[in-house]
VOPAGU-2260 file (C-alpha; in pm, 1 decimal, decimal comma):
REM VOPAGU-2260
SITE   aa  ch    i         X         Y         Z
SITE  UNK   A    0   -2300,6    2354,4    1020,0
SITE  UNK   A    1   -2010,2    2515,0     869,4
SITE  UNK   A    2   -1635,4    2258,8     925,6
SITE  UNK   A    3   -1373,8    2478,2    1104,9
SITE  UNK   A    4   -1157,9    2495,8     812,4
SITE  UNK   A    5   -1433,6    2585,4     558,8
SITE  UNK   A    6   -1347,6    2948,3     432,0
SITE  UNK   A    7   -1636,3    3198,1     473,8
SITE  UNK   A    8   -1829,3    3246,4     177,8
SITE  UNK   A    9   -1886,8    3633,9      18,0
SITE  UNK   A   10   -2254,7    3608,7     -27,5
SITE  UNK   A   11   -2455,7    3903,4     140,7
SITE  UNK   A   12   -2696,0    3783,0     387,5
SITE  UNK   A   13   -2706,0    3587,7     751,5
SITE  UNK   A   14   -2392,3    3345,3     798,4
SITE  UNK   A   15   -2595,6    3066,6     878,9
SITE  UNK   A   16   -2865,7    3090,1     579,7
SITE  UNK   A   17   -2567,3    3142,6     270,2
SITE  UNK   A   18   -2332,4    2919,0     449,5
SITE  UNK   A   19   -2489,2    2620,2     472,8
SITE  UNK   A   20   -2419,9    2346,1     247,2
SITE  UNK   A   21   -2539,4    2048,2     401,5
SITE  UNK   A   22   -2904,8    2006,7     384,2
SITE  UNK   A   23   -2947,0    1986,1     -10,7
SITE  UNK   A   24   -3152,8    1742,3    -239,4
SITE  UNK   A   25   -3197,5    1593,9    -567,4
SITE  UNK   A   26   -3502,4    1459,7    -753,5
SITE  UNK   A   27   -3508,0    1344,1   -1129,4
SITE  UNK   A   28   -3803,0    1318,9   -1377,0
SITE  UNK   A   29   -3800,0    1226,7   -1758,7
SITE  UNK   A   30   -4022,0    1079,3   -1980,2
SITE  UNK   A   31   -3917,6     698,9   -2094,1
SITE  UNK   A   32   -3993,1     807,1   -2458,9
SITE  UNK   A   33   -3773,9    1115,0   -2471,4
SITE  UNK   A   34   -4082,9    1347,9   -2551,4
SITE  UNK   A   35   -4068,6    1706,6   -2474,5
SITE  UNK   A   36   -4380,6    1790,1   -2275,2
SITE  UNK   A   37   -4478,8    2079,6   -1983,3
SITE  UNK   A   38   -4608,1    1829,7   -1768,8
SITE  UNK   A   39   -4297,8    1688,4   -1717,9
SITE  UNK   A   40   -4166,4    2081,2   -1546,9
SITE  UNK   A   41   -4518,7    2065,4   -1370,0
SITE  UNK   A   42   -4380,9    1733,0   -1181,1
SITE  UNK   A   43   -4051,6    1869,4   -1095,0
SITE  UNK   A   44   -4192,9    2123,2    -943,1
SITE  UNK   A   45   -4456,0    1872,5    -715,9
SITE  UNK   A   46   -4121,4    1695,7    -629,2
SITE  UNK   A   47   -3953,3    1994,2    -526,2
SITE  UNK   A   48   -4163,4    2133,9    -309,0
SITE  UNK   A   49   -4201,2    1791,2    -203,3
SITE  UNK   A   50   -3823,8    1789,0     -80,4
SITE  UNK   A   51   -3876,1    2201,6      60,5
SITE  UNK   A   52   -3793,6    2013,6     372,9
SITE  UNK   A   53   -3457,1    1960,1     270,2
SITE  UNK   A   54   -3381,9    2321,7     260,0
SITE  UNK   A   55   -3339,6    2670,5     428,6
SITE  UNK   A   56   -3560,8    2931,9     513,7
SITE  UNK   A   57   -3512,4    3307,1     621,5
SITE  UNK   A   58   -3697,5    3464,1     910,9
SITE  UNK   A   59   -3916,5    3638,8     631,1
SITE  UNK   A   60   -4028,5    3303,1     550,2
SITE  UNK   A   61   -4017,0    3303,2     188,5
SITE  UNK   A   62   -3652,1    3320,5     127,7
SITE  UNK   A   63   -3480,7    3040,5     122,5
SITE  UNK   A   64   -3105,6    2901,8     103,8
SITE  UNK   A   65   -3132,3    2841,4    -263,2
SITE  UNK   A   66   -3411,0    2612,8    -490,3
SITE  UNK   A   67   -3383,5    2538,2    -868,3
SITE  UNK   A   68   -3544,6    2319,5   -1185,2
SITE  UNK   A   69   -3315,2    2240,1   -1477,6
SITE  UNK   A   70   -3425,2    2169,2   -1825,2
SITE  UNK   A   71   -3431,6    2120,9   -2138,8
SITE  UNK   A   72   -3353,9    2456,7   -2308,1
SITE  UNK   A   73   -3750,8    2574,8   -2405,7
SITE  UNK   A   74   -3647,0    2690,3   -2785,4
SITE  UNK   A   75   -4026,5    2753,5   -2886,4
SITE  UNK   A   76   -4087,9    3002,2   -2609,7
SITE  UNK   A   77   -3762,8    3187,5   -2688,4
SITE  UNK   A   78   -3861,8    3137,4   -3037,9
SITE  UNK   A   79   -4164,3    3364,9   -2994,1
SITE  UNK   A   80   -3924,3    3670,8   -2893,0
SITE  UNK   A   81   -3576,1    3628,0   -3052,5
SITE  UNK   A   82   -3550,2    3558,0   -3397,3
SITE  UNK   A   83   -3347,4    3375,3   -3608,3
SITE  UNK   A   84   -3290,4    3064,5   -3372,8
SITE  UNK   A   85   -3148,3    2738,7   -3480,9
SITE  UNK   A   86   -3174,7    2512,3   -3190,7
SITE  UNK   A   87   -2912,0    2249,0   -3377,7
SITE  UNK   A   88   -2624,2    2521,2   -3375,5
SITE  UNK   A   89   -2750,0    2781,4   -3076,4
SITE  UNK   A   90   -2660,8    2806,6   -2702,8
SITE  UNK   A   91   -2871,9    2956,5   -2489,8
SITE  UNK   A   92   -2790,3    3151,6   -2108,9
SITE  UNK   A   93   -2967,2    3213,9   -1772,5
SITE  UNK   A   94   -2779,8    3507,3   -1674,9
SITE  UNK   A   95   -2850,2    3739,6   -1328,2
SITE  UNK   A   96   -2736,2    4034,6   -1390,1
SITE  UNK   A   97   -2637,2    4323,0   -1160,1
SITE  UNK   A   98   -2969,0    4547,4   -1073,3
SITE  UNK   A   99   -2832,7    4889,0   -1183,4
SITE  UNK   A  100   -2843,1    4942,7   -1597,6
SITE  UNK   A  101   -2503,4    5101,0   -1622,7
SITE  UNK   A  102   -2366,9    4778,3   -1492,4
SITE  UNK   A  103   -2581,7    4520,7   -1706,6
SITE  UNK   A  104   -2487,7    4692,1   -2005,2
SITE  UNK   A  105   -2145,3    4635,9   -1908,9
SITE  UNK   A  106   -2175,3    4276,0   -1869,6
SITE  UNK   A  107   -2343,1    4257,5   -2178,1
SITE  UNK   A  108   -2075,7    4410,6   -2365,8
SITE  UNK   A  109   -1820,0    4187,7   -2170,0
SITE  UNK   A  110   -2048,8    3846,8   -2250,9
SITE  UNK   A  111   -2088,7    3953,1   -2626,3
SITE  UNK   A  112   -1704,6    3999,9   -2656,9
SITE  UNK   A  113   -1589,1    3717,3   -2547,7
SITE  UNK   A  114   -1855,8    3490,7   -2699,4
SITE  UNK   A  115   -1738,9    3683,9   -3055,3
SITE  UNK   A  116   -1375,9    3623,7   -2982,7
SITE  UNK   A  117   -1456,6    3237,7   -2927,3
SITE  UNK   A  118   -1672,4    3271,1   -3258,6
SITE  UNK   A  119   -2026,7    3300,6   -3124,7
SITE  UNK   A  120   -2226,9    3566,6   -3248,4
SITE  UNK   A  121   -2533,0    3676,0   -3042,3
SITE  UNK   A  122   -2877,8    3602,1   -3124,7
SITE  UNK   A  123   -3065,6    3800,7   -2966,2
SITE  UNK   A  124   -3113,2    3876,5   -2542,0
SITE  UNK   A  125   -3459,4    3835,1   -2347,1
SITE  UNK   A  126   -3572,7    3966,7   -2035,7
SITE  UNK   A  127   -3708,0    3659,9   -1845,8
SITE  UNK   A  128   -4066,6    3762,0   -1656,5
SITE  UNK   A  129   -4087,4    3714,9   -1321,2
SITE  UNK   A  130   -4297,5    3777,3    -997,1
SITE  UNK   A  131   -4059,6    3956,9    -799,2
SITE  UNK   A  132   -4341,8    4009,4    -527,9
SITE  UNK   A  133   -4340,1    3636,6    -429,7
SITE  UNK   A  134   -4048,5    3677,5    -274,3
SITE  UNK   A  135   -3905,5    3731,8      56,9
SITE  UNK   A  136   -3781,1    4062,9     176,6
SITE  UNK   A  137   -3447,9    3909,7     182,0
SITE  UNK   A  138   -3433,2    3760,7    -163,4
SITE  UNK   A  139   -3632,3    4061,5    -288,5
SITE  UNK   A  140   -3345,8    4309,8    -229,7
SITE  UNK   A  141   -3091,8    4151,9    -325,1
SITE  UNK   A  142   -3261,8    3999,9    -645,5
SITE  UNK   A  143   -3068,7    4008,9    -980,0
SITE  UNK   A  144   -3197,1    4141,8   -1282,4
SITE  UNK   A  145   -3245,8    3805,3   -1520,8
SITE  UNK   A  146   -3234,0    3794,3   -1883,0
SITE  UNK   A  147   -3167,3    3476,1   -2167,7
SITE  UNK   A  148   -2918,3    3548,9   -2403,8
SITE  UNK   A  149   -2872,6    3327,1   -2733,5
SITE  UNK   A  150   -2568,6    3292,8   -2962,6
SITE  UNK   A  151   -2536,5    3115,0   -3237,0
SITE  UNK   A  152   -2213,4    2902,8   -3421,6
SITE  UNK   A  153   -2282,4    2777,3   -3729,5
SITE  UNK   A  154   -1963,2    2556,1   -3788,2
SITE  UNK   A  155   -2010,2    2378,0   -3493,9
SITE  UNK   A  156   -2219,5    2135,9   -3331,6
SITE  UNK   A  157   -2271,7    1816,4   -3039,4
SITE  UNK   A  158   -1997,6    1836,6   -2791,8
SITE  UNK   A  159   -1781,7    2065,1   -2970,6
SITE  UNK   A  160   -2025,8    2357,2   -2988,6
SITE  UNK   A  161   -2051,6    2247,3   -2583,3
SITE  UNK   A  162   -1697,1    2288,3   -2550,2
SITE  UNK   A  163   -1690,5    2632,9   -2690,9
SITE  UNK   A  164   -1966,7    2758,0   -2494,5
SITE  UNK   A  165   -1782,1    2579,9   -2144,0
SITE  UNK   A  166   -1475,8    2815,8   -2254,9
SITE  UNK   A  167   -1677,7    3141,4   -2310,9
SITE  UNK   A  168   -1887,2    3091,1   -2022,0
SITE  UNK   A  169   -1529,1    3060,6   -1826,1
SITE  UNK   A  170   -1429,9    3330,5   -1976,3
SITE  UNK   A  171   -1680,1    3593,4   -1935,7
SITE  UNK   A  172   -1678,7    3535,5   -1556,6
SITE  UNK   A  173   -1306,5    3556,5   -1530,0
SITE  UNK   A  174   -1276,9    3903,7   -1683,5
SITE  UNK   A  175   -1568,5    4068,7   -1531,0
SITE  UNK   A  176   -1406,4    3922,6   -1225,2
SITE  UNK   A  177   -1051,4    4091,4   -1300,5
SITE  UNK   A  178   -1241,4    4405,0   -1396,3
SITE  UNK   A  179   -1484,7    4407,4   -1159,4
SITE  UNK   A  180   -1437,2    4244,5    -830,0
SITE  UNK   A  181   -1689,1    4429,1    -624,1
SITE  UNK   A  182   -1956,7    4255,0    -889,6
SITE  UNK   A  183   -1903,4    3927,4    -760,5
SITE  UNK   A  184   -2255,6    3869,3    -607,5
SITE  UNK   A  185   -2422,6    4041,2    -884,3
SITE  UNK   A  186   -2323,9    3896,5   -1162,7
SITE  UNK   A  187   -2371,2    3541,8   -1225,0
SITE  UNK   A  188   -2420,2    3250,7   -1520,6
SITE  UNK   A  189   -2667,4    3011,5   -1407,0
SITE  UNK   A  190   -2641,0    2849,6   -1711,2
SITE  UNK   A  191   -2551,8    2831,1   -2070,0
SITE  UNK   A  192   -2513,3    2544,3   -2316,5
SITE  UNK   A  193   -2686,3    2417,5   -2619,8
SITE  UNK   A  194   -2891,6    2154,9   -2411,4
SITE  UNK   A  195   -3058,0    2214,9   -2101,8
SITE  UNK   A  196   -3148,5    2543,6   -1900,3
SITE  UNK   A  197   -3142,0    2625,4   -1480,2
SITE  UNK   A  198   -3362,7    2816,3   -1350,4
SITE  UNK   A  199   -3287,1    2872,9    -945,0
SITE  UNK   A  200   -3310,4    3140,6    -702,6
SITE  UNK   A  201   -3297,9    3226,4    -309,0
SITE  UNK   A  202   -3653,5    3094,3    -262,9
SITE  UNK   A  203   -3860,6    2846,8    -113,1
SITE  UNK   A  204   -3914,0    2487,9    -354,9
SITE  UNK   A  205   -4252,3    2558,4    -332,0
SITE  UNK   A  206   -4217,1    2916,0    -445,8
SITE  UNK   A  207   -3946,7    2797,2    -755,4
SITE  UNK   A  208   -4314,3    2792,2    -963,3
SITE  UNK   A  209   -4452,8    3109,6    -891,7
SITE  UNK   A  210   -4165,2    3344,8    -917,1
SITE  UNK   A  211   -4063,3    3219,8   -1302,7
């Protein structure tokens, strides 16, 4: 339940479904060799519905408080649709963008910007595919519109590319923040970094799978 002190959170939705914080958990899967391999994702996602317990659910029954898998960043597949990636000097972004196209192209501009100013230049963007009718009515309307974005710094690499992708990703979501306060729910950086990639959502674990 939510401490007296905690401050409400600005999430649309039921108090008690986006408020709660205290029922989350954590599993862990690798392979001892350090191979890349897709039956290592098809685990994680046995062991999360495994742990679906552990988490929320709506009154639709299919949207829950919040589920996710991270990995490592799947270059091949984004490979197939962006050219020109080099996975030693590239970053690449989960980003949930607001539903209305005026607005993404907005934050577009905004991420492009500031990942130029830090001396990024973009790649290329993706739309990621998804099964928006797995989801509850909920989750369904207020679901973001989610595309992978890729940039690219060719002077840099290890933890100082990382570095430089921590301060853009910092900075994109302070300024459309300043600019844009009403966007807070709608725009949002699950992740971006040169090594691993989240993919989450207000689902069920067990429906993680079938929405990405």
């Amino acid at each position: 339940m939510q401490q007296p002190n905690q401050k409400s959170i600005n999430i649309p939705g039921p108090s008690w479904l986006v408020e709660e914080r205290d029922a989350c958990g954590v599993g862990f899967i690798a392979d001892q060799a350090g191979r890349a391999n897709h039956n290592l994702v098809a685990q994680a996602l046995k062991a999360l519905t495994c742990m679906e317990h552990r988490g929320g659910c709506s009154a639709d029954r299919d949207s829950g408080d919040g589920a996710g898998l991270m990995t490592a960043i799947p270059w091949k597949l984004l490979q197939e649709e962006i050219s020109g990636i080099d996975p030693l000097v590239c970053a690449a972004g989960m980003m949930f963008l607001p539903q209305q196209p005026e607005r993404q192209a907005i934050c577009r501009e905004i991420t492009e910007r500031c990942a130029a100013e830090e001396g990024l230049s973009l790649v290329g963007w993706r739309q990621v595919p998804v099964k928006p009718e797995v989801l509850g009515i909920q989750a369904k309307a207020t679901q973001p519109h989610m595309e992978h974005v890729v940039f690219q710094a060719a002077h840099l690499r290890g933890d100082a590319l990382e570095r430089t992708i921590y301060i853009t990703r910092r900075r994109i979501k302070l300024e459309i923040r300043q600019r844009h306060p009403e966007w807070h729910s709608e725009f949002y950086i699950a992740s971006l970094s040169n090594r691993t990639m989240i993919y989450k959502g207000l689902v069920r674990s067990a429906v993680l799978g079938e929405f990405y």
